[in-house]
Biopython code that builds the backbone (N, CA, C, O; Angstrom):
import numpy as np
from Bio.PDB.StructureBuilder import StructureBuilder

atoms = [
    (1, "UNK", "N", (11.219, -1.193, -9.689)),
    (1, "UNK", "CA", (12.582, -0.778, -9.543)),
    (1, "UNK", "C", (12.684, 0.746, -9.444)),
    (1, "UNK", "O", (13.573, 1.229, -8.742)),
    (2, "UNK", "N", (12.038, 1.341, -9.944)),
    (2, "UNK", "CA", (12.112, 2.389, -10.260)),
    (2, "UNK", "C", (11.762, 3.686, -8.760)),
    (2, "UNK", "O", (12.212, 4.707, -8.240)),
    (3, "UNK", "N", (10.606, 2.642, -8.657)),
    (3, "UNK", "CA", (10.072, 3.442, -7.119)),
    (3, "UNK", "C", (10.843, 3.022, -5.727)),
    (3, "UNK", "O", (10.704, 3.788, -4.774)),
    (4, "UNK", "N", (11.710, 1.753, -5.552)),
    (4, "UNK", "CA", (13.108, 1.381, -4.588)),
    (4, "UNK", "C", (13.505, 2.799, -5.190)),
    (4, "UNK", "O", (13.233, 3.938, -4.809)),
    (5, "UNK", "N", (14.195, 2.357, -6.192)),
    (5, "UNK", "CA", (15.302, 3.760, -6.703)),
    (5, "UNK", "C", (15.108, 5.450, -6.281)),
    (5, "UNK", "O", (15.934, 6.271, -5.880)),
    (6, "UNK", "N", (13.643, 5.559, -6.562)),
    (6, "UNK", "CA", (13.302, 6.878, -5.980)),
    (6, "UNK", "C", (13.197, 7.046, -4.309)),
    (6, "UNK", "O", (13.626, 8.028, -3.703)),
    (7, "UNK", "N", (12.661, 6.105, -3.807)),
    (7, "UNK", "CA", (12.803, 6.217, -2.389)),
    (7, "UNK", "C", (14.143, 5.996, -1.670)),
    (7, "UNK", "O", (14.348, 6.601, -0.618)),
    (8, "UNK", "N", (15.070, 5.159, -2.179)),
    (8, "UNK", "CA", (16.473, 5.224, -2.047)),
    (8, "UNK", "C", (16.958, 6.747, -1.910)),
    (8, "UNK", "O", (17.456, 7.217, -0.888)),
    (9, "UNK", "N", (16.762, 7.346, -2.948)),
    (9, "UNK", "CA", (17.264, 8.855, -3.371)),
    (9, "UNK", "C", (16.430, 9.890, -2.701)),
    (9, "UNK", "O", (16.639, 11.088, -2.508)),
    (10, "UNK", "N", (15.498, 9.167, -2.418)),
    (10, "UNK", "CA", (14.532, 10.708, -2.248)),
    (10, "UNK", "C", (15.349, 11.613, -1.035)),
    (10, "UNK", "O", (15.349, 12.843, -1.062)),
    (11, "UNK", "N", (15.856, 11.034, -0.258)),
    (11, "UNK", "CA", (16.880, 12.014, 0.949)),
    (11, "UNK", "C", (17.617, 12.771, 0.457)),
    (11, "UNK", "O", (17.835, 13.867, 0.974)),
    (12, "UNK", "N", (18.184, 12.378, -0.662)),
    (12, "UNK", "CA", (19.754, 13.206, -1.465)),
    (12, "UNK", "C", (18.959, 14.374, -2.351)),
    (12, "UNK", "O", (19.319, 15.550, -2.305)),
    (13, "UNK", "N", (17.889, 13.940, -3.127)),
    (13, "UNK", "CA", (17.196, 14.594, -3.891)),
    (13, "UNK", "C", (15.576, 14.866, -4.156)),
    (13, "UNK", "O", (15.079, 14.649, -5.261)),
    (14, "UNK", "N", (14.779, 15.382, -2.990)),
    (14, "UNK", "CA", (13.744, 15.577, -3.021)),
    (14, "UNK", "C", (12.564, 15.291, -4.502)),
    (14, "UNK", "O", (11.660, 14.478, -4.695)),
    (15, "UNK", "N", (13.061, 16.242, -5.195)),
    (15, "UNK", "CA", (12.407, 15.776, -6.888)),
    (15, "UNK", "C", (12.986, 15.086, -7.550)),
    (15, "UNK", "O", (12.472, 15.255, -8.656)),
    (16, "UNK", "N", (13.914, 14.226, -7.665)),
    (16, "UNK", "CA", (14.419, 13.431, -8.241)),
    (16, "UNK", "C", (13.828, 12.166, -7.566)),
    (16, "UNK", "O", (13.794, 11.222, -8.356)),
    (17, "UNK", "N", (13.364, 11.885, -6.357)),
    (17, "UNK", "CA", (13.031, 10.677, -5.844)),
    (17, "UNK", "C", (11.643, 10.720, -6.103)),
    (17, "UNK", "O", (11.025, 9.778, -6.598)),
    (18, "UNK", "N", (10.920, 12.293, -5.626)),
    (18, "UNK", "CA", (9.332, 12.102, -5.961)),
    (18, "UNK", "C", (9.406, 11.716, -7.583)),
    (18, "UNK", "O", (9.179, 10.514, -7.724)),
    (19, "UNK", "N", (9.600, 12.236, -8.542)),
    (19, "UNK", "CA", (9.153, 12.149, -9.812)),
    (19, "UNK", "C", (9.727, 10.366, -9.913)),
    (19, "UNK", "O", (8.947, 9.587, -10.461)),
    (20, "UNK", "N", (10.980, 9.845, -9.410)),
    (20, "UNK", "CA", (11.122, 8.428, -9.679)),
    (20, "UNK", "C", (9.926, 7.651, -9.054)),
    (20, "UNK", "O", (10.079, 6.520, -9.516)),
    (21, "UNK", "N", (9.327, 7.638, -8.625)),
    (21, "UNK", "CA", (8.286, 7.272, -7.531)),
    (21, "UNK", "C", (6.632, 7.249, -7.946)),
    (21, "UNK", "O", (5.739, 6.417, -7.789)),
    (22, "UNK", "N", (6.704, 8.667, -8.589)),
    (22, "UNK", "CA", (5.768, 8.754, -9.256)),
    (22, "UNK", "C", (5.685, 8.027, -10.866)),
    (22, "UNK", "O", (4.711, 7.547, -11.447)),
    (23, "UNK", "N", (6.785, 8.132, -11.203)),
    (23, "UNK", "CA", (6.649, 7.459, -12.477)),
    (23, "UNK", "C", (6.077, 5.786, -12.649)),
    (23, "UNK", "O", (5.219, 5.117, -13.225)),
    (24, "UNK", "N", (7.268, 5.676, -11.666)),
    (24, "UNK", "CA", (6.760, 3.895, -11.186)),
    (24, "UNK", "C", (5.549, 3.764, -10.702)),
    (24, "UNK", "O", (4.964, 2.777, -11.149)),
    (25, "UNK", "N", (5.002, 4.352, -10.007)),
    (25, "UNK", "CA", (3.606, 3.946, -9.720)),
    (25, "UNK", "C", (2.848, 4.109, -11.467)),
    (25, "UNK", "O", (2.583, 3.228, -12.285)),
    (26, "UNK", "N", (2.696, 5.429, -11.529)),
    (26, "UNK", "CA", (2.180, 5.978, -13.012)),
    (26, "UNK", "C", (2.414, 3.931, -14.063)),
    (26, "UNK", "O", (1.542, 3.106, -14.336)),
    (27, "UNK", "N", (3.709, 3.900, -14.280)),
    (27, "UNK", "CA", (3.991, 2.598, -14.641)),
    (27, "UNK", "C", (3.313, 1.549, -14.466)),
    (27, "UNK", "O", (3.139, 0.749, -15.386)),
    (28, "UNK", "N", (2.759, 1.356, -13.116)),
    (28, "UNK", "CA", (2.547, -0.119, -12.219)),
    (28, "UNK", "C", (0.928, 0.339, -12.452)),
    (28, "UNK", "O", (0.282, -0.697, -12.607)),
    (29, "UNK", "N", (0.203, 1.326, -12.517)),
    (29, "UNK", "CA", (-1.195, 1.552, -12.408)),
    (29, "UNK", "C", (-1.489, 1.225, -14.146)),
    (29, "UNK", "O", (-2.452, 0.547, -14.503)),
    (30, "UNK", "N", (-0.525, 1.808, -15.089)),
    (30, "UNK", "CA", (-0.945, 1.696, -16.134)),
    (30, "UNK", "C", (-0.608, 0.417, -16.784)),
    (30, "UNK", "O", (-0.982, 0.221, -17.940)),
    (31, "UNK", "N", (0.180, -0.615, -16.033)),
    (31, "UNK", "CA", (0.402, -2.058, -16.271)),
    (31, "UNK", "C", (-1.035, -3.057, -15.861)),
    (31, "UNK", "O", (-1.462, -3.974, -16.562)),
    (32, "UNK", "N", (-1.533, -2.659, -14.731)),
    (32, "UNK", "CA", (-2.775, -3.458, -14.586)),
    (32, "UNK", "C", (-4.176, -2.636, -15.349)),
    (32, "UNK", "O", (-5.201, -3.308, -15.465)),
    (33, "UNK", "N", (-4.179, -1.362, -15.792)),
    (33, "UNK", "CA", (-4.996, -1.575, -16.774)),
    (33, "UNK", "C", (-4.723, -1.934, -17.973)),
    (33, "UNK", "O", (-5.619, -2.089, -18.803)),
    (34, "UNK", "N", (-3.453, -2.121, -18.247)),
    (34, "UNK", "CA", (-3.517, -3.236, -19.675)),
    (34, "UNK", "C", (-3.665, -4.678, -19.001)),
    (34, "UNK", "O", (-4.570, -5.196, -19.655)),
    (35, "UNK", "N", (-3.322, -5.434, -18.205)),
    (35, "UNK", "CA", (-3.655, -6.550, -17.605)),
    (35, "UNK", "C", (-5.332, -6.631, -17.600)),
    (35, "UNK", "O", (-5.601, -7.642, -18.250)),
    (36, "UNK", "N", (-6.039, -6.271, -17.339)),
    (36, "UNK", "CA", (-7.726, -6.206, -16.965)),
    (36, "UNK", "C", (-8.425, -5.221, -18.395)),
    (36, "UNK", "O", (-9.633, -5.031, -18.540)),
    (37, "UNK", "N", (-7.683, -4.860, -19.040)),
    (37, "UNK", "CA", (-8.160, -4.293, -20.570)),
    (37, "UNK", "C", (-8.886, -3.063, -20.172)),
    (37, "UNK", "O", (-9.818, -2.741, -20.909)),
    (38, "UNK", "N", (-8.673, -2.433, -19.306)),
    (38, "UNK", "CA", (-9.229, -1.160, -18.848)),
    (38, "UNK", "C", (-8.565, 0.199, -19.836)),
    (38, "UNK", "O", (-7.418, 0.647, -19.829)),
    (39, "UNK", "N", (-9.645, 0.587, -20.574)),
    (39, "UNK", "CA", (-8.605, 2.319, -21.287)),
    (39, "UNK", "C", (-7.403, 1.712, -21.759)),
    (39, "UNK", "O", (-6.467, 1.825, -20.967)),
    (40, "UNK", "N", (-7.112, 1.001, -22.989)),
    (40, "UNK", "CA", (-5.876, 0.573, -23.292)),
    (40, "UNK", "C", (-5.092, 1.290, -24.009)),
    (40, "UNK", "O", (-3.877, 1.159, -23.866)),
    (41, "UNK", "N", (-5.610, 2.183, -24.913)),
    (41, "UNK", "CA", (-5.121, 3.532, -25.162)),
    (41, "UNK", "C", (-4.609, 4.448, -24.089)),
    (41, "UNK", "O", (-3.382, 4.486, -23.992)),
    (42, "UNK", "N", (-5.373, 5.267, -23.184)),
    (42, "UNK", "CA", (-5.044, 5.382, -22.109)),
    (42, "UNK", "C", (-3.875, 4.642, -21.391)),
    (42, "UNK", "O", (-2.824, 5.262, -21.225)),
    (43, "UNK", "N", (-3.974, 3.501, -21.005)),
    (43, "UNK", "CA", (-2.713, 3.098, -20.347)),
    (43, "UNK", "C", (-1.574, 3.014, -21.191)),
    (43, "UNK", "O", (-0.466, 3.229, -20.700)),
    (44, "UNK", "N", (-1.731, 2.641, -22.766)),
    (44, "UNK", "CA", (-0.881, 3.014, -23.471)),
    (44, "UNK", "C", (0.179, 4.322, -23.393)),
    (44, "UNK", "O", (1.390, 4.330, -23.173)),
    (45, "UNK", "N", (-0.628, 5.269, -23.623)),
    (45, "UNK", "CA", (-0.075, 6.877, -23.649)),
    (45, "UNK", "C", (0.494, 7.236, -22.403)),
    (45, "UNK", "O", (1.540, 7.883, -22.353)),
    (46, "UNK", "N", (-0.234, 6.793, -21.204)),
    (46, "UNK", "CA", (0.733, 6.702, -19.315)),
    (46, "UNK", "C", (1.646, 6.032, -19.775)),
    (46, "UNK", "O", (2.563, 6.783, -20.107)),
    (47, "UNK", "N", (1.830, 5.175, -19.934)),
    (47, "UNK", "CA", (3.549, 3.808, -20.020)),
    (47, "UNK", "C", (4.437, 5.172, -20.606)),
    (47, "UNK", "O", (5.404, 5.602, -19.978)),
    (48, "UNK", "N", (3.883, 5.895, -22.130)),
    (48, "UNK", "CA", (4.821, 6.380, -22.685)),
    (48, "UNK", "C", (5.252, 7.603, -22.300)),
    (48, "UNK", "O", (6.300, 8.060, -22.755)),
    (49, "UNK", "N", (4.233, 8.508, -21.115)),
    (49, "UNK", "CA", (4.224, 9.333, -20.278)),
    (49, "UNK", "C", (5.327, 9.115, -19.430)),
    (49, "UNK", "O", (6.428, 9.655, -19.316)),
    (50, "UNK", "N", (4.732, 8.152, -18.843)),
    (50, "UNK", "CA", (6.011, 8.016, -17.753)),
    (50, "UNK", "C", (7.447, 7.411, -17.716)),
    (50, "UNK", "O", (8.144, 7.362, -16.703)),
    (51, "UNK", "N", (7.852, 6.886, -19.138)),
    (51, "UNK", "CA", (8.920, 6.582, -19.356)),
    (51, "UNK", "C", (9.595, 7.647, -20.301)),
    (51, "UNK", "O", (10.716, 7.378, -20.733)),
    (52, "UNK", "N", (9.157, 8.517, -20.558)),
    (52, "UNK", "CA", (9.545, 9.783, -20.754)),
    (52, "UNK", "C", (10.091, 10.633, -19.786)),
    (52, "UNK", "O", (11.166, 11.233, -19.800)),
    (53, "UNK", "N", (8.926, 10.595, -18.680)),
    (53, "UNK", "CA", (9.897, 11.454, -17.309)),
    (53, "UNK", "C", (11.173, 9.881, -16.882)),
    (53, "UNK", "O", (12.072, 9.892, -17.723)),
    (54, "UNK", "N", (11.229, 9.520, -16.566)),
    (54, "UNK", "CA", (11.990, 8.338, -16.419)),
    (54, "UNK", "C", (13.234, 8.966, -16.972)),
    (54, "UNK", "O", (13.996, 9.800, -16.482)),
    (55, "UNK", "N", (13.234, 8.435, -17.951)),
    (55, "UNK", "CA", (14.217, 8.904, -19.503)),
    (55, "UNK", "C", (14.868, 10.415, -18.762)),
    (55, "UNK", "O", (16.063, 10.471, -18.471)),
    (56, "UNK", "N", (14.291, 11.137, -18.608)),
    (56, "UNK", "CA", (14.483, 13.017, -18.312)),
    (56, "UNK", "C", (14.797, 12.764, -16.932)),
    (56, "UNK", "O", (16.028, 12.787, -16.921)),
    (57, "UNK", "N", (14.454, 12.568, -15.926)),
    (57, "UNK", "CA", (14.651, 12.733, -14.747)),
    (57, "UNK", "C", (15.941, 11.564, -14.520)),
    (57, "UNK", "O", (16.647, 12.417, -13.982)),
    (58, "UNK", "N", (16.460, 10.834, -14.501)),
    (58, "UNK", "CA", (17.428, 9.750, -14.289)),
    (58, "UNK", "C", (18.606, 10.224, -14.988)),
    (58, "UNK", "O", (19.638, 9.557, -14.920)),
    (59, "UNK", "N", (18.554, 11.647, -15.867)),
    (59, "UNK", "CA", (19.504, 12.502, -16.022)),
    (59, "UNK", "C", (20.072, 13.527, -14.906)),
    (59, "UNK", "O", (21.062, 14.243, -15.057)),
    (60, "UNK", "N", (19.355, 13.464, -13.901)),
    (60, "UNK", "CA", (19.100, 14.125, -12.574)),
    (60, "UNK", "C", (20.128, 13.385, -11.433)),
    (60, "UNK", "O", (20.747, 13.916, -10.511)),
    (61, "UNK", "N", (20.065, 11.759, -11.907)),
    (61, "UNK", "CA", (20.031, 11.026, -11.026)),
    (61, "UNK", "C", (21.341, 11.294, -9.955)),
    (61, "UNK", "O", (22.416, 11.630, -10.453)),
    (62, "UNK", "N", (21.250, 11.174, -8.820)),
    (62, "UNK", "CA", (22.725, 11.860, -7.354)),
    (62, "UNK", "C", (23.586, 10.488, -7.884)),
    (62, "UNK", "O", (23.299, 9.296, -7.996)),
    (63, "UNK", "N", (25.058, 11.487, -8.208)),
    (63, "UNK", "CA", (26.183, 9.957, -8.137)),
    (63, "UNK", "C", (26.938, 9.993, -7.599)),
    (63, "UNK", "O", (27.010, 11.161, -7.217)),
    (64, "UNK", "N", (27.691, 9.469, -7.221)),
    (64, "UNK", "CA", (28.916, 8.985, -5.788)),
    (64, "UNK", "C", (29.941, 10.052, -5.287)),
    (64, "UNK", "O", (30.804, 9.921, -4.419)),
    (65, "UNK", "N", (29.581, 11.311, -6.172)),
    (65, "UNK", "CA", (30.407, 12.362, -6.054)),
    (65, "UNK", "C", (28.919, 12.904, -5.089)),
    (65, "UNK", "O", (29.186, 13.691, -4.181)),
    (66, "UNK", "N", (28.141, 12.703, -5.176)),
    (66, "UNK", "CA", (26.873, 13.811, -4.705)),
    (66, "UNK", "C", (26.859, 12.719, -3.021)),
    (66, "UNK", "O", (27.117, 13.108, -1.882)),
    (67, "UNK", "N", (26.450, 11.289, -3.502)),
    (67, "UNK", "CA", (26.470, 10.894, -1.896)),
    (67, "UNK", "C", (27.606, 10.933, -1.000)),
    (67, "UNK", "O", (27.334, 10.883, 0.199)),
    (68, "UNK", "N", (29.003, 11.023, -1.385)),
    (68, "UNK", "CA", (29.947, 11.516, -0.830)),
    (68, "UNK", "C", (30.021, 12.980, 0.079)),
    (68, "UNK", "O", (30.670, 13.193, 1.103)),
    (69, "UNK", "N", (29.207, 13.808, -0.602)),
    (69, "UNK", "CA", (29.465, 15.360, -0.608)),
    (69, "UNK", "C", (28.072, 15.449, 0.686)),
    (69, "UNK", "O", (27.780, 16.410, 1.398)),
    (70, "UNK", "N", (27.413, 14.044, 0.622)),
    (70, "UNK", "CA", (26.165, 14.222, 1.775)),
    (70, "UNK", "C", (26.759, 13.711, 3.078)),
    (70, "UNK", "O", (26.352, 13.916, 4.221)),
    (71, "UNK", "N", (27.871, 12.961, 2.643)),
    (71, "UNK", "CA", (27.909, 12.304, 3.900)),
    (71, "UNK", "C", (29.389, 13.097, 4.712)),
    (71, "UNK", "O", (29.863, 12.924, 5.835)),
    (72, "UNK", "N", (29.712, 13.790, 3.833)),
    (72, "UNK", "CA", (31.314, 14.892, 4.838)),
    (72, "UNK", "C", (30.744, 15.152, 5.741)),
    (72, "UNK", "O", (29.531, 15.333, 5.845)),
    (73, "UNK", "N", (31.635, 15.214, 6.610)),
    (73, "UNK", "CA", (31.683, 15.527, 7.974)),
    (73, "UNK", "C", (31.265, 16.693, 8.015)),
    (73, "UNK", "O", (30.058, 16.845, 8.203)),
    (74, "UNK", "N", (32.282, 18.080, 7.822)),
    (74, "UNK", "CA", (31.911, 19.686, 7.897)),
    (74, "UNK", "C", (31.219, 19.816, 7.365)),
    (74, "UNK", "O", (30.384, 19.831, 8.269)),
    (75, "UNK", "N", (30.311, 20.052, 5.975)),
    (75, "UNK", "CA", (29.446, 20.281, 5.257)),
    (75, "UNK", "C", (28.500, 19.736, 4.785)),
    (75, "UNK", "O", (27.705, 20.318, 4.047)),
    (76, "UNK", "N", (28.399, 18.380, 5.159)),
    (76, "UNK", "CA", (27.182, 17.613, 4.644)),
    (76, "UNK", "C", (25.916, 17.495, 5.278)),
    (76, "UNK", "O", (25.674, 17.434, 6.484)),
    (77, "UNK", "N", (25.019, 17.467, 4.159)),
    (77, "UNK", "CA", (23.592, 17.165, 5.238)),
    (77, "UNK", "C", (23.358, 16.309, 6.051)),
    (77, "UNK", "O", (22.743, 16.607, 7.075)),
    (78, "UNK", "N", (23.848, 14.831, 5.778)),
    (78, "UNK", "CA", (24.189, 13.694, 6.306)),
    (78, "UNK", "C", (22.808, 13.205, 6.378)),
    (78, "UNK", "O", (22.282, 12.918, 7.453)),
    (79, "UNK", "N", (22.166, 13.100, 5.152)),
    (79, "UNK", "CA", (21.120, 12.749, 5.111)),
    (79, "UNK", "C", (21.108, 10.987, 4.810)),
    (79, "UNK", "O", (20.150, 10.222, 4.921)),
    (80, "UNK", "N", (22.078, 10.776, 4.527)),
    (80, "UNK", "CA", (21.963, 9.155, 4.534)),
    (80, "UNK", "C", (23.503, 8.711, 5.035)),
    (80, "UNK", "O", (24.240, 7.950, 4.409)),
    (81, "UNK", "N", (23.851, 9.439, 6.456)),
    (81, "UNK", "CA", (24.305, 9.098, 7.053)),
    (81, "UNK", "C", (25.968, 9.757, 7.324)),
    (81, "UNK", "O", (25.644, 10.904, 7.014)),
    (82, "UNK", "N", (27.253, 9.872, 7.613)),
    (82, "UNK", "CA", (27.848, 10.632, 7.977)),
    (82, "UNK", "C", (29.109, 9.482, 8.173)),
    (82, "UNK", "O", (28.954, 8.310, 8.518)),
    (83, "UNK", "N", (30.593, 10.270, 7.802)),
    (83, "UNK", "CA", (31.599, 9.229, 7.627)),
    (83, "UNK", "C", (31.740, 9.286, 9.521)),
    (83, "UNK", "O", (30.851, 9.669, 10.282)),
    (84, "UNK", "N", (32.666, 8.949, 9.781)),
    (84, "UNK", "CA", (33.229, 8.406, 11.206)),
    (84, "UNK", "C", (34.303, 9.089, 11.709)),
    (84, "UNK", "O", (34.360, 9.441, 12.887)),
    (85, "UNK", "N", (35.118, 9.290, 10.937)),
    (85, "UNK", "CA", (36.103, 9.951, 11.164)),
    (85, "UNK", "C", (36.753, 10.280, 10.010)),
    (85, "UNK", "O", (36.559, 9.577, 9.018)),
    (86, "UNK", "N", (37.908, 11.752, 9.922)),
    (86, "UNK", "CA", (37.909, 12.520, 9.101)),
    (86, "UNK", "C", (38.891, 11.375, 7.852)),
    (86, "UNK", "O", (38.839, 11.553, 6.636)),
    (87, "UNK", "N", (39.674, 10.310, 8.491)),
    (87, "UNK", "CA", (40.433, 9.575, 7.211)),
    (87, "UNK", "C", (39.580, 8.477, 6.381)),
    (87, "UNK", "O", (39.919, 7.909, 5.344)),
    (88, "UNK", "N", (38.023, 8.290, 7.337)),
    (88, "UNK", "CA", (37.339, 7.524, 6.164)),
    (88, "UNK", "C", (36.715, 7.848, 4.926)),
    (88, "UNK", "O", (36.457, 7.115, 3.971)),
    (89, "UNK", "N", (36.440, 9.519, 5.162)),
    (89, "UNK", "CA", (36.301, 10.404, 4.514)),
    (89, "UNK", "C", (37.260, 10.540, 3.409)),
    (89, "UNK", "O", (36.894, 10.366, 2.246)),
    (90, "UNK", "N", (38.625, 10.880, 3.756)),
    (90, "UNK", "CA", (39.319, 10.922, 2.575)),
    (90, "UNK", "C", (39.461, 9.974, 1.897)),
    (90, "UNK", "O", (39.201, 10.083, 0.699)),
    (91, "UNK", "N", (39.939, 8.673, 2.450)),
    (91, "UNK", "CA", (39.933, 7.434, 1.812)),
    (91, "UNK", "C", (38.351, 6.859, 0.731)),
    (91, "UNK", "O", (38.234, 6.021, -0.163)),
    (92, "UNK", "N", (37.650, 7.538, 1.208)),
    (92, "UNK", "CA", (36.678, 7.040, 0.459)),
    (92, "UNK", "C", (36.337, 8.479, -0.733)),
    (92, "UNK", "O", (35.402, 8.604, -1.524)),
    (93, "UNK", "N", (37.516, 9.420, -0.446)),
    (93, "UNK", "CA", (37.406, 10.564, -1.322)),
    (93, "UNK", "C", (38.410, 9.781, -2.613)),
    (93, "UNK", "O", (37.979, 9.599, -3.752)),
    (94, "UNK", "N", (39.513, 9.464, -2.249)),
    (94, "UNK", "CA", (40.507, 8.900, -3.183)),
    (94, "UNK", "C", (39.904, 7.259, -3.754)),
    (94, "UNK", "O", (40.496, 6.760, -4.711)),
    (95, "UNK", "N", (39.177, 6.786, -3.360)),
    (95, "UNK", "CA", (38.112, 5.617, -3.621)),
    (95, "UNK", "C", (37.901, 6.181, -5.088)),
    (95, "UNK", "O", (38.260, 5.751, -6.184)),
    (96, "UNK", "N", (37.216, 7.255, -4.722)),
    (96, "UNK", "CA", (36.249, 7.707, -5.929)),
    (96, "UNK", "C", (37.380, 8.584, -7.176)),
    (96, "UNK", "O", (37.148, 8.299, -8.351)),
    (97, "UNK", "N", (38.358, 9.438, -6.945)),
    (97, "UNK", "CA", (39.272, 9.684, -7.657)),
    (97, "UNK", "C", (39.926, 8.417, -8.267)),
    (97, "UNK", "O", (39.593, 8.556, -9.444)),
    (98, "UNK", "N", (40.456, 7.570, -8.227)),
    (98, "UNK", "CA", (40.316, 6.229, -9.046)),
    (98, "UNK", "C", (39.521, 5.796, -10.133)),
    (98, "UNK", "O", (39.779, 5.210, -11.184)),
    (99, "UNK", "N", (38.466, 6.242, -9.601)),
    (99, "UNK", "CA", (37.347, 5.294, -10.501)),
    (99, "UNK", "C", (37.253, 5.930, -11.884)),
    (99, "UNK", "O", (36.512, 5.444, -12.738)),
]
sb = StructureBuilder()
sb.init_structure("model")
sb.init_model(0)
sb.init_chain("A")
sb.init_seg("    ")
for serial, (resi, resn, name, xyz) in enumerate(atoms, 1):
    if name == "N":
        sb.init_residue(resn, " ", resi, " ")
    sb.init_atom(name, np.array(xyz, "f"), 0.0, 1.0, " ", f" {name:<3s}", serial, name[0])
structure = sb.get_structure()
């Protein structure tokens, strides 16, 4: 989940997607050496490694105010894509003022 999540993001947020990405792997490598009993200490101390950055970085995480602000028309990077016209934009500005 974790590494979807980072590659999801990685457009909006360069280090926020690598470090999600990395963690999950870090995660998934140190899950099959406890599966196969490889360094179990070791994979121990990775799990708690990387759910530490997890924990820290997912404080980082881009929220609907940030993918909004990517996808404006005048100013956005439009890195995951770009509204259509300028009232879907607002409407999906007042979307989010609601919430």
């Amino acid at each position: 989940m974790t590494i979807t999540e980072g590659i999801s993001d990685f457009s909006l947020d360069k280090v926020y997607g690598g470090l999600m990405i990395f963690s999950g792997l870090a995660t998934a490598f140190a899950a099959l050496m406890m599966l196969f009993g490889w360094a179990v200490p070791v994979a121990i101390a990775l799990m708690l490694i990387a759910a530490t950055v997890t924990t820290v970085v997912a404080w980082f995480k881009p929220d609907e105010i940030e993918r909004w602000l990517d996808k404006a028309l005048h100013f956005g990077s439009n890195n995951k894509g770009a509204f259509t016209h300028l009232s879907l934009q607002t409407a999906e500005l007042e979307k989010l003022r609601r919430q």
